[in-house]
C-alpha angles and dihedrals in degrees: 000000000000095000098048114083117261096243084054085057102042094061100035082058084051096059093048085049093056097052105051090034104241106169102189090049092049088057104044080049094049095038094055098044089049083049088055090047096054100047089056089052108112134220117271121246132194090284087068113043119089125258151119104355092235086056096058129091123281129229134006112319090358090136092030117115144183116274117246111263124249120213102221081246088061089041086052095051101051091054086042087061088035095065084030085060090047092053101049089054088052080059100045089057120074114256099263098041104134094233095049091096101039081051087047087046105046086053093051087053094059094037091053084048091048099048085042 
């Protein structure tokens, strides 16, 4: 998988999860796909804030725009924080917290994804 990009196989590894119903993996999937969404969100201008209704945009899609790209290096990283995250909430829990595995899990996931 190495030379697939990392949202490609996010969300092929998402798929497998699914079916097999794996529901760690569902969520590390999920949560780093939402993570990628997010980062290619962009700011909101004028044409988005609410108001006087003579003032909005007219029209379907009229406010929509294009999502900020992503380089598959920014991509990476963000999955990168995303299993380091997990993985500092697995610390912050005591040992034999119930959800400590399914945290450490979740960021090996990712990891293996990432490494390919």
């Amino acid at each position: 998988m190495a030379d697939i990009a990392i949202r490609d196989a996010l969300r092929a590894a998402l798929r497998a999860a699914m079916r097999s119903r794996d529901t760690a993996a569902v969520a590390a999937c999920r949560g780093a796909l939402s993570a990628l969404d997010n980062a290619g969100a962009v700011p909101l201008d004028d044409r988005h804030r609410a108001g006087a209704i003579e003032l909005s945009a007219v029209g379907p899609g009229a406010a929509d725009v294009a999502r900020a790209g992503l380089s598959e290096a920014e991509s990476r990283a963000i999955v990168r924080r995303e299993a380091d995250d997990a993985d500092e909430a697995a610390a912050s829990l005591p040992a034999d917290h119930a959800t400590v595995a399914e945290l450490r899990r979740r960021a090996r996931l990712l990891r293996d994804l990432l490494d390919g």
